[in-house]
MARTORMI-53942 format. One line per field, with one value per residue (C-alpha): residue in one letter; x, y, z. Coordinates in nm, 2 decimals, m for minus. Each point is the difference from the previous one (the first is absolute). Example, Ala and Ser with C-alpha at 12.3 -4.5 7.8 and 13.67 -1.06 7.14 Angstrom:
residues 2
koldren <- c(A; S)
c1 <- c(1.23; 0.14)
c2 <- c(m0.45; 0.34)
c3 <- c(0.78; m0.07)
//
This chain:
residues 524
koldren <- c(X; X; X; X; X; X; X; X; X; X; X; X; X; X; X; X; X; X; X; X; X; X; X; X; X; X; X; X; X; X; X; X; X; X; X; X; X; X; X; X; X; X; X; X; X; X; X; X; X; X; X; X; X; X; X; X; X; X; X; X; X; X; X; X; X; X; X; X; X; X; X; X; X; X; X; X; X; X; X; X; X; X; X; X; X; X; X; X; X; X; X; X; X; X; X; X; X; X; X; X; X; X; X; X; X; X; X; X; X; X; X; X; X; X; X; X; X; X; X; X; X; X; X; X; X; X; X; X; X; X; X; X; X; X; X; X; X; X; X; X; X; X; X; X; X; X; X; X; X; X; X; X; X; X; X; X; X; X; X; X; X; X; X; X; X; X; X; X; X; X; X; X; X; X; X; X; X; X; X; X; X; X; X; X; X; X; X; X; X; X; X; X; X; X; X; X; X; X; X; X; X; X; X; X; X; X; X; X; X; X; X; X; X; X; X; X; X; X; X; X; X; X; X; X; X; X; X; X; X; X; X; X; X; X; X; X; X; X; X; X; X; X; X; X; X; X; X; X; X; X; X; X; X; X; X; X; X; X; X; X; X; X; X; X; X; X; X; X; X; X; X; X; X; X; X; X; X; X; X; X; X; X; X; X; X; X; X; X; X; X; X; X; X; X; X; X; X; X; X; X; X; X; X; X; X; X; X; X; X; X; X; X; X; X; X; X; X; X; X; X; X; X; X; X; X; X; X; X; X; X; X; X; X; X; X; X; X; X; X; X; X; X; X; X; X; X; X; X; X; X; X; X; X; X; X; X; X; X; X; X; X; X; X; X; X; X; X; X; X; X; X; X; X; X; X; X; X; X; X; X; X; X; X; X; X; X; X; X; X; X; X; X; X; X; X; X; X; X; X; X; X; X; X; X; X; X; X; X; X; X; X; X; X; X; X; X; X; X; X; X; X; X; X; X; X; X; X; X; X; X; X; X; X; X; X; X; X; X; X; X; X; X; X; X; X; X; X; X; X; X; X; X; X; X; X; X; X; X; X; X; X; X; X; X; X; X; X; X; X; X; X; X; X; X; X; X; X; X; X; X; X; X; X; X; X; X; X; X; X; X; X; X; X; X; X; X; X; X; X; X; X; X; X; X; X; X; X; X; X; X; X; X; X; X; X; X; X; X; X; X; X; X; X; X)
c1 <- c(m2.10; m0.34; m0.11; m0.09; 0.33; 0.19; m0.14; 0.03; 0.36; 0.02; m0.15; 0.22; 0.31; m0.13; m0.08; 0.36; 0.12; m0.16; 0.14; 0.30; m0.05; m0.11; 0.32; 0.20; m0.17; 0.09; 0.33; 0.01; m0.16; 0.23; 0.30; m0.11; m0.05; 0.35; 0.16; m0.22; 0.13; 0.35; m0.03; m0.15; 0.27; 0.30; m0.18; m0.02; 0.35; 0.14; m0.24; 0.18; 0.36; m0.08; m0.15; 0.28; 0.31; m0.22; 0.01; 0.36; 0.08; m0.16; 0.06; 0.41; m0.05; m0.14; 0.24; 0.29; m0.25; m0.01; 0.39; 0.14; 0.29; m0.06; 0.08; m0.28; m0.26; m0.22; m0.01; m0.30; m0.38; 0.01; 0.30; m0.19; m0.36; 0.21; 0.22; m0.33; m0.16; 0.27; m0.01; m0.38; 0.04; 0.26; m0.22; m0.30; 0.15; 0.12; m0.32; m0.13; 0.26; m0.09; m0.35; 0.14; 0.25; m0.34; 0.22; 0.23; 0.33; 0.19; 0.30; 0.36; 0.10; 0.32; 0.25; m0.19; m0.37; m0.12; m0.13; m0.35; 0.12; m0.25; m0.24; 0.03; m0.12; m0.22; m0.23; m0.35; m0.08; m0.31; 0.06; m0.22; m0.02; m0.01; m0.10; m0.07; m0.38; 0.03; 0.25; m0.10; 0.24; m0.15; 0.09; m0.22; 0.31; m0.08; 0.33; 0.20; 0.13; 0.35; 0.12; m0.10; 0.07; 0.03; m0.02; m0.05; m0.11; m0.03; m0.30; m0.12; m0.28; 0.04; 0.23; 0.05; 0.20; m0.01; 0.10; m0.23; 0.09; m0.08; 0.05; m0.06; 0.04; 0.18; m0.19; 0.11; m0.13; 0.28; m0.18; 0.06; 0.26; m0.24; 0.04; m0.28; m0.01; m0.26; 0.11; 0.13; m0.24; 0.05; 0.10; 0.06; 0.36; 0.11; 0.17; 0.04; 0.02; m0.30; m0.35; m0.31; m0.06; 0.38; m0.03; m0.34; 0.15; 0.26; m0.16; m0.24; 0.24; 0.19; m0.31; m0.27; 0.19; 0.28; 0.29; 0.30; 0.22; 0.25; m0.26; m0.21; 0.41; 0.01; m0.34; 0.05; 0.33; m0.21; m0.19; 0.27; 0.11; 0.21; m0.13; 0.22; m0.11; 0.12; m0.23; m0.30; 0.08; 0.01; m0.32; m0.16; 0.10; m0.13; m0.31; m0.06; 0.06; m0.27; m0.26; 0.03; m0.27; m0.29; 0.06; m0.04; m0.30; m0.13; 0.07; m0.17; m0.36; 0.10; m0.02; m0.37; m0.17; m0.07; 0.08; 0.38; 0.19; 0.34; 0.25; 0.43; 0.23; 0.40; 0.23; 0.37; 0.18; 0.37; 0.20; 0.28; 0.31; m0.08; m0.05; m0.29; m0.38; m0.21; m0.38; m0.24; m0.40; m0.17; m0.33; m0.36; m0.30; m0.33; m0.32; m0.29; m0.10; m0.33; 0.09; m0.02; 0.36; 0.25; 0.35; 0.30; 0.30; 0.32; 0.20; 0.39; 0.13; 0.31; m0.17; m0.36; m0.04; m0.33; 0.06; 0.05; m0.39; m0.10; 0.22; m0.14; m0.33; 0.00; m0.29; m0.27; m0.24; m0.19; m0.02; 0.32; m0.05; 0.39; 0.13; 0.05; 0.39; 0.05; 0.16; m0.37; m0.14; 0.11; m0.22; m0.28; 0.06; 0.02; m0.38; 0.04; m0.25; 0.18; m0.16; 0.08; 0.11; m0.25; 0.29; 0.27; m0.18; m0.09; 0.31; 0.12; m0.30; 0.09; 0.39; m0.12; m0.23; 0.32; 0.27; m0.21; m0.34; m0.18; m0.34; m0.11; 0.24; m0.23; m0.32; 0.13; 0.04; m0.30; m0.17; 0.22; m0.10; m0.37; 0.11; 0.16; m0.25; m0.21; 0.25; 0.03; m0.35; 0.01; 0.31; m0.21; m0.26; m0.04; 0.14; m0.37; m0.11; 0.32; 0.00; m0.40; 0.09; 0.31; m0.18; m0.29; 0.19; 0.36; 0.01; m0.21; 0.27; 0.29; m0.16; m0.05; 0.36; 0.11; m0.19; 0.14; 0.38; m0.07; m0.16; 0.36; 0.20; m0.06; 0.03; 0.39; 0.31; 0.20; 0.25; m0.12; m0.02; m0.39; 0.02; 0.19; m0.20; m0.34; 0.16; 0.06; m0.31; m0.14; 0.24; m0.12; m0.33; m0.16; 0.29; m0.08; m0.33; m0.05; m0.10; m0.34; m0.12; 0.13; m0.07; 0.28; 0.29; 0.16; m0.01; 0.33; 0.37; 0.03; m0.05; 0.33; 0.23; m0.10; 0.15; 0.33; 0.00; 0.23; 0.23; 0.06; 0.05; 0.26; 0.20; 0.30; 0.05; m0.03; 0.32; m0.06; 0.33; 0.01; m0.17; m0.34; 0.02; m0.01; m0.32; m0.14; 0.01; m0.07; m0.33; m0.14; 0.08; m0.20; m0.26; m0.07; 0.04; m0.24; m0.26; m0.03; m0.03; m0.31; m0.16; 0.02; 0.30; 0.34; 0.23; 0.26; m0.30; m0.08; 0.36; 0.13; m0.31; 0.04; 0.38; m0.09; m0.24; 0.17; 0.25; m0.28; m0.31; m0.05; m0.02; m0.32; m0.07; 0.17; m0.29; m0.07; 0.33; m0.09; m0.09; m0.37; m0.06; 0.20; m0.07; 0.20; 0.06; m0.22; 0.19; m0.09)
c2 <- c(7.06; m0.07; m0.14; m0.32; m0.07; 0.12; m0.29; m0.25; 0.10; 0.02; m0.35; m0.12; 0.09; m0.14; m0.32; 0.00; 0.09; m0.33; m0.17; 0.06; m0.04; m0.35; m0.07; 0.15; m0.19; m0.35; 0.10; 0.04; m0.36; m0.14; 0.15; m0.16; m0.31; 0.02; 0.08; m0.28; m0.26; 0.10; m0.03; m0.32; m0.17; 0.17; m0.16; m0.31; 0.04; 0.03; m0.29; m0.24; 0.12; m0.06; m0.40; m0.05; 0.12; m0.21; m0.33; 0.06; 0.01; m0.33; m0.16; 0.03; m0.16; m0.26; m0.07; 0.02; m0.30; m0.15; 0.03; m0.01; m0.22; m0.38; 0.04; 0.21; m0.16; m0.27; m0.38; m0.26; 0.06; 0.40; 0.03; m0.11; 0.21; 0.31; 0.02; m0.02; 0.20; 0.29; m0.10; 0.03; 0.37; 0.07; m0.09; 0.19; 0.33; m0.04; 0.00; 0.29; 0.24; m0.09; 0.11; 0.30; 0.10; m0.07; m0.26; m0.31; 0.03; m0.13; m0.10; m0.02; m0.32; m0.13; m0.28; m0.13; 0.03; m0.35; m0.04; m0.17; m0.33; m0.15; m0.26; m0.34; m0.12; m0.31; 0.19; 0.02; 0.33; 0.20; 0.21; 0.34; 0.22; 0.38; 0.22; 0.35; m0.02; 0.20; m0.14; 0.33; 0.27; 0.36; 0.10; m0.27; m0.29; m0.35; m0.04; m0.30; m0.24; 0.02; m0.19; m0.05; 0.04; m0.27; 0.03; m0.33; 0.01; m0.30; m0.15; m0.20; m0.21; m0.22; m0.24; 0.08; 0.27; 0.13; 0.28; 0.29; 0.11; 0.37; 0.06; 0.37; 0.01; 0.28; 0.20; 0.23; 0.24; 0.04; 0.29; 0.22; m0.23; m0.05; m0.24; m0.14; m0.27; m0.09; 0.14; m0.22; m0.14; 0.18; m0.21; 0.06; 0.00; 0.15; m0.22; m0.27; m0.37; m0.11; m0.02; 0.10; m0.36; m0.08; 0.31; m0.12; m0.32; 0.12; 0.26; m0.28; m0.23; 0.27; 0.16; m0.30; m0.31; 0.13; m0.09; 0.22; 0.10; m0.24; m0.31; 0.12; 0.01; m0.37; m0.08; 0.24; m0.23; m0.35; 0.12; 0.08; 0.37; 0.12; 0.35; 0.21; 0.11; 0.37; m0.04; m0.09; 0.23; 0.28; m0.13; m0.01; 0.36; 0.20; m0.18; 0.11; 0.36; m0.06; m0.11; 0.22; 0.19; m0.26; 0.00; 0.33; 0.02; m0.32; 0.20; 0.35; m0.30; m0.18; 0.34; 0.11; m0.26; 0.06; m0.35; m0.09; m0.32; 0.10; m0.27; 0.00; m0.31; 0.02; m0.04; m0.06; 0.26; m0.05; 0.34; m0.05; 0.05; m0.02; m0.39; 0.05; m0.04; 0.19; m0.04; 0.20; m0.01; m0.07; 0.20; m0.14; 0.19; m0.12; 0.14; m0.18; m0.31; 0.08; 0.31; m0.11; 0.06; m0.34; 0.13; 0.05; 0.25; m0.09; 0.28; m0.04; 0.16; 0.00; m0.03; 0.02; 0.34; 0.09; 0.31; m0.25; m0.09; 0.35; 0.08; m0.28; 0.12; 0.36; 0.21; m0.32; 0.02; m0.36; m0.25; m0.19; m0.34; m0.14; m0.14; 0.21; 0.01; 0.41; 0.14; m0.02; 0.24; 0.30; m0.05; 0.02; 0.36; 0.10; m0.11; m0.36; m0.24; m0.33; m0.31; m0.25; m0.38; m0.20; m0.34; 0.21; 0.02; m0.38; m0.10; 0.14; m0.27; m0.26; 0.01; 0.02; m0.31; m0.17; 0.07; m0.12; m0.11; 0.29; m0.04; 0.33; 0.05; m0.28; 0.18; 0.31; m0.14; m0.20; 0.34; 0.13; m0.29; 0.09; 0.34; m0.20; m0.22; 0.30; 0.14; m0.31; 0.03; 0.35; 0.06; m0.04; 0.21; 0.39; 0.24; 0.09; m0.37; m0.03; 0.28; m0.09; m0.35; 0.14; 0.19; m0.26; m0.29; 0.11; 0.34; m0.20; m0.25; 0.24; 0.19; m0.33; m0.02; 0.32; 0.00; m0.36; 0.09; 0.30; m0.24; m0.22; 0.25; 0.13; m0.38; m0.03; 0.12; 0.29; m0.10; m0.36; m0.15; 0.00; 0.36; 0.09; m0.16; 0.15; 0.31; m0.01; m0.06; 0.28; 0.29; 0.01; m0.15; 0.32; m0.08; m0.38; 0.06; 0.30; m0.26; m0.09; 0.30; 0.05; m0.30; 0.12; m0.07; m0.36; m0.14; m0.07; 0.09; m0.37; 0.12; 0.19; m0.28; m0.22; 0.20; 0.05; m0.42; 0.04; 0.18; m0.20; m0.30; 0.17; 0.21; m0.25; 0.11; 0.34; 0.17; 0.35; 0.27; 0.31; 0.35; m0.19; 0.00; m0.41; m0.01; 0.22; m0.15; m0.32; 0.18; 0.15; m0.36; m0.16; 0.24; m0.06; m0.39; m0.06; 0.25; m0.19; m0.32; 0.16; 0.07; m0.35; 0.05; m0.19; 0.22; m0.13; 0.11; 0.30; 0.18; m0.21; 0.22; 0.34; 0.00; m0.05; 0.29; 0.26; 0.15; 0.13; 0.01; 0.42; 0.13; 0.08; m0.39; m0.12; m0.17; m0.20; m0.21; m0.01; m0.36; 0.07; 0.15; m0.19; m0.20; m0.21; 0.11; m0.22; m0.14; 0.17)
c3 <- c(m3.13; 0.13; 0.30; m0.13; m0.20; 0.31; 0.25; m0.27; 0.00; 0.40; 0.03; m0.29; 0.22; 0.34; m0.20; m0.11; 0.32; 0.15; m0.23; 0.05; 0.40; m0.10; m0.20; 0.29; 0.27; m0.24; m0.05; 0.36; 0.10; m0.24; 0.11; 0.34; m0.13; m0.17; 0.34; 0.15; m0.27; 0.05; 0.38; m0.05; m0.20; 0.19; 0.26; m0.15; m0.13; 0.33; 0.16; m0.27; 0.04; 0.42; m0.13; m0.23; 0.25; 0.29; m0.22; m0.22; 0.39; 0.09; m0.28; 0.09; 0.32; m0.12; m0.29; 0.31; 0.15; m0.29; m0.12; 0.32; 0.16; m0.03; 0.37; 0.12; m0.22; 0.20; m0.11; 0.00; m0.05; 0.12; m0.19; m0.34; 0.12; 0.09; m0.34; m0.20; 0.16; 0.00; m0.40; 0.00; 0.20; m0.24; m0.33; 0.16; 0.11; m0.37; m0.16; 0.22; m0.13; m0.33; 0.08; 0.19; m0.33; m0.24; m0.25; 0.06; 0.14; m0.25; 0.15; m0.21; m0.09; 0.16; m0.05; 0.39; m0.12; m0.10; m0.33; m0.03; m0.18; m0.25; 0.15; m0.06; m0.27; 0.11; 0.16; m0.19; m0.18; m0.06; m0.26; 0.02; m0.30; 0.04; m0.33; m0.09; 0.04; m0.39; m0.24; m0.26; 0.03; 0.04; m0.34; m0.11; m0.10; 0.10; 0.28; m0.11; 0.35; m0.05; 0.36; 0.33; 0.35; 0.30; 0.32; 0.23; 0.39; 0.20; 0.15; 0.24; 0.06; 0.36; m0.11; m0.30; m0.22; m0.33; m0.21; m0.16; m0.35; m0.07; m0.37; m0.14; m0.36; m0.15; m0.32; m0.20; m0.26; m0.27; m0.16; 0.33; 0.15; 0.33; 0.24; 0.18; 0.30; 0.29; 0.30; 0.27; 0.24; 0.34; 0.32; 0.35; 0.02; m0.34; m0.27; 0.31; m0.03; 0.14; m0.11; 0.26; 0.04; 0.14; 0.20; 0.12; 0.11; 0.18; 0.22; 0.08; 0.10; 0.24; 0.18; 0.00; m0.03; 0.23; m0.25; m0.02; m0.29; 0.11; 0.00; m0.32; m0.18; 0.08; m0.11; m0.36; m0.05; 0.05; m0.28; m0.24; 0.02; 0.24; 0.13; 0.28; 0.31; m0.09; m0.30; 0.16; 0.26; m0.25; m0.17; 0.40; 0.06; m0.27; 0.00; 0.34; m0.08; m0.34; 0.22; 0.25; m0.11; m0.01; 0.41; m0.01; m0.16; 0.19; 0.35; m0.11; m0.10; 0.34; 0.20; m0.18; 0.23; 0.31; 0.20; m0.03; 0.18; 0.13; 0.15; m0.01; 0.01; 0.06; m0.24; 0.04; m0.22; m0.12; m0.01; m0.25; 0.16; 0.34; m0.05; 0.27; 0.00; 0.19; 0.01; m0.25; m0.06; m0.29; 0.08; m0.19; m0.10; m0.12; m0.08; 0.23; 0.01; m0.13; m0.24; m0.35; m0.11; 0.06; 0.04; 0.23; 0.01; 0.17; 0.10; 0.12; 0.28; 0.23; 0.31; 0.16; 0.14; m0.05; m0.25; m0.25; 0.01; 0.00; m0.33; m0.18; 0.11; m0.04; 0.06; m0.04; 0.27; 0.00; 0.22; 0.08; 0.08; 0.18; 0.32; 0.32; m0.13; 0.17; m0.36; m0.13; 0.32; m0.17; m0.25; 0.15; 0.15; m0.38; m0.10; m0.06; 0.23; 0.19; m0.10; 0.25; m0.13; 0.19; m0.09; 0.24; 0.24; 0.00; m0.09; 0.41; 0.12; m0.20; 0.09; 0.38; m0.05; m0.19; 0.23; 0.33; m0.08; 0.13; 0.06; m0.02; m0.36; m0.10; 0.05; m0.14; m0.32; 0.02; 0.00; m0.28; m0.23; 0.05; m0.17; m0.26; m0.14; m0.01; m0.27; m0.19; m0.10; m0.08; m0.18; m0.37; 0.11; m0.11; 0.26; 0.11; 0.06; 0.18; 0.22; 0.11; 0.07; 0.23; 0.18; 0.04; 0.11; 0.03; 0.23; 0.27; 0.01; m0.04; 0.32; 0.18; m0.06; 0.16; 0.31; 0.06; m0.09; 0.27; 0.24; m0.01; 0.01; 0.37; 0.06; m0.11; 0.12; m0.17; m0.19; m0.05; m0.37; 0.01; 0.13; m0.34; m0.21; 0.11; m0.01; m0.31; m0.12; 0.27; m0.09; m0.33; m0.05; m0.15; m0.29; 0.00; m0.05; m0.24; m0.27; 0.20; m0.14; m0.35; m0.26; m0.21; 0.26; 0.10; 0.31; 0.05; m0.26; m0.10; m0.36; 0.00; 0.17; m0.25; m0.24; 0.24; m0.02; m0.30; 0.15; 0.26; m0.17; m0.30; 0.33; m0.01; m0.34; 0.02; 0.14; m0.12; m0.13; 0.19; m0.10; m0.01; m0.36; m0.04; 0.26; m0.17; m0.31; 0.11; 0.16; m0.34; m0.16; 0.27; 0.02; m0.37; 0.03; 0.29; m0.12; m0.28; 0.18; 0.20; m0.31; m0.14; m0.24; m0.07; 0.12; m0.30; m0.26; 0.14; 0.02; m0.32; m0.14; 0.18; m0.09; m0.36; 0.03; 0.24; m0.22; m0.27; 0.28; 0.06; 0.35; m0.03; m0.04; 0.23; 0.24; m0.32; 0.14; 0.34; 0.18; 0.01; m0.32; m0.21; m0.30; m0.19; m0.38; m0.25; m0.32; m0.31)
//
């Protein structure tokens, strides 16, 4: 063999010889990748099993709430708030292990299980036709309708109810004996009773016109249908669990600016079977004032330490405009910036001035209102024209203000109510100040109490079940309903339209549905 021949053969074989390193080296990545896959979903596996033994768990406490002796049950008003809303846990831990299993529960009928009686027939009907969107069969046969199907959900419109009709014709090819049928429309809560717009209602009516299940039953029965509290309370609690995930989106927006509002308001909480209340915190976030996104997030928690903050906020690092409230300080040792609210700190003078008539109260807020008026008139303005006409006219007065609270305050005695409230102001002036030079931040966290006003005036009504689960429903409900409201939408409208939406709206969508984005769907 000659030379020539010989390296052609040589280089043949190292050719092959790469080759099948290559092969070997995939084979090798895919075997990893295998291993990493099957990792992954024992992982997963095992994650679920944990959630579904954790709620199959709950879910028998609360049924021992819920069926428990007539004598241990309570009577009256938290009587009627606390058995619908162990029903409404119940209904909601329900839907999540359907998510978790990946199909509906389907649970065996019994002799107990109510059946859905047939509604009445004086209610008005809309009649909605569903058909194959092809009535030619694939082998080419013109399909012949040979029947239909009916299914009938009940509506809702203030006032008013009426029944929608959804008719899917059956067709059939009787050359290849096909059947063929539209597919039925998917809801929210699967082959339920209600339509998005009852469902819409009724959420409204709980979380913004303060009405509970036991109230809205009374006002369904006025209007000629009688609807139980367990059912609404199902309908309550898987809809809580649907929209979970627009909050969540609507937090991981929130946290991508940089100026937030943070306040917290108790909340009495009813632990079933304890027949006690014991005080919990609804905690509220907002993006700033002046940042261009209208929205709030409620989160739920059992008490007010401050670790509940710094879960909610993670690792955002922004400025953090909130009261002097001590949970908040570890915050600010994690990269966050105080901003101070300028309206606490005047709220201390003006309770001195009301309480005794103090003169020097008086000039204290006298001072403050200067600051005011100064942010009345710039509160349109861009960020840059703001910030120059702070530091123009505002920072001299805001220094004015200092040196005379300093002046006073060698002038009073320790201890005294004048002494508390100048040092108030004086302990954290560089906080109370901050937005002097940055046009972007508020003077003071009025922005986020108005959004806590809500709560405040709905509390008597809200007696929430233990393990959280009911506040924290009621949260993602009212996050959703007064975000919309900032944004200039009717709450009813926007969830009777997100509801009707969510169950066909992919994940990748989903801010499409949220409060600030949303638009309604036009007819077509």
């Amino acid at each position: 063999m000659d030379a020539p021949a010989l390296h052609a053969m040589v280089a043949d074989l190292l050719q092959e010889l790469s080759a099948r390193d290559q092969i070997l080296a995939q084979m090798q990545t895919i075997k990893l990748r295998q291993e990493q896959l099957l990792a992954d979903y024992r992982q997963d596996n095992l994650y679920k099993d944990a959630k579904i033994t954790k709620l199959s768990h709950e879910i028998a406490m609360l049924r021992r709430v819920r069926f428990g002796k007539s004598g241990e049950q309570l009577s009256g008003v938290q009587g009627s708030l606390l058995e619908e809303t162990v029903q409404t846990d119940l209904s909601a831990i329900e839907a999540e292990l359907e998510l978790l299993h990946g199909v509906p529960l389907h649970e065996p009928k019994s002799a107990n299980k109510p059946v859905r009686t047939r509604l009445p027939e004086h209610l008005p009907r809309v009649t909605i036709i569903h058909e194959p969107d092809s009535t030619v069969c694939q082998c080419g046969c013109q399909l012949q309708r040979i029947g239909e199907d009916v299914a009938e959900k009940l509506d809702y419109v203030p006032g008013v109810f009426s029944v929608e009709q959804h008719v899917r014709g059956k067709w059939v090819c009787h050359k290849c004996v096909t059947l063929t049928q539209a597919t039925v429309p998917a809801h929210v809560i699967d082959k339920g009773l209600a339509t998005p717009g009852l469902l819409a209602q009724v959420l409204v009516a709980k979380y913004a016109d303060h009405l509970p299940l036991y109230r809205q039953e009374k006002i369904f029965e006025r209007a000629g249908l009688k609807l139980s509290r367990s059912t609404l309370a199902d309908w309550v609690g898987a809809c809580g669990v649907h929209l979970q995930p627009l909050v969540d989106a609507l937090r991981q927006v929130m946290l991508g600016h940089r100026v937030i509002h943070a306040d917290e308001t108790p909340v009495q909480m009813l632990k079933p079977g304890s027949k006690k209340t014991h005080r919990a915190y609804l905690w509220a976030y907002a993006p700033g004032a002046f940042e261009n996104l209208r929205a709030v997030v409620y989160d739920f928690n059992e008490g007010r330490a401050g670790q509940y903050a710094r879960e909610f906020l993670g690792d955002w690092q922004g400025s953090l405009v909130c009261d002097d409230y001590s949970g908040y300080k570890a915050c600010f040792t994690q990269g966050m910036t105080e901003i101070g609210c300028m309206a606490h700190a005047r709220r201390k003078f003006f309770e001195l001035h009301a309480n005794g008539g103090s003169q020097l109260a008086e000039q204290a807020l006298h001072h403050i209102a200067q600051l005011y008026r100064i942010e009345e008139q710039v509160k349109d303005l861009a960020p840059a024209d703001r910030l120059r006409i702070r530091q123009e006219r505002a920072r001299p007065l805001a220094d004015a203000l200092h040196d005379w609270m300093q002046i006073h305050r060698q002038r009073v005695p320790d201890g005294s109510g004048t002494a508390k409230a100048l040092d108030y102001s004086l302990k954290r002036w560089v906080a109370l100040t901050r937005y002097l030079d940055d046009g972007q931040l508020p003077v003071d966290n009025n922005h986020i109490e108005q959004q806590i006003r809500p709560v405040a005036i709905g509390r008597s009504n809200w007696l929430f079940a233990g393990s959280l689960r009911a506040g924290k429903r009621a949260a993602v409900i009212m996050s959703l309903i007064q975000s919309a409201k900032l944004n200039g939408h009717d709450p009813y409208a926007y969830l009777k339209d997100v509801l009707t939406r969510l169950p066909t709206q992919p994940a990748s969508r989903i801010a499409e549905l949220l409060p600030h984005n949303w638009q309604p769907q036009t007819a077509m």
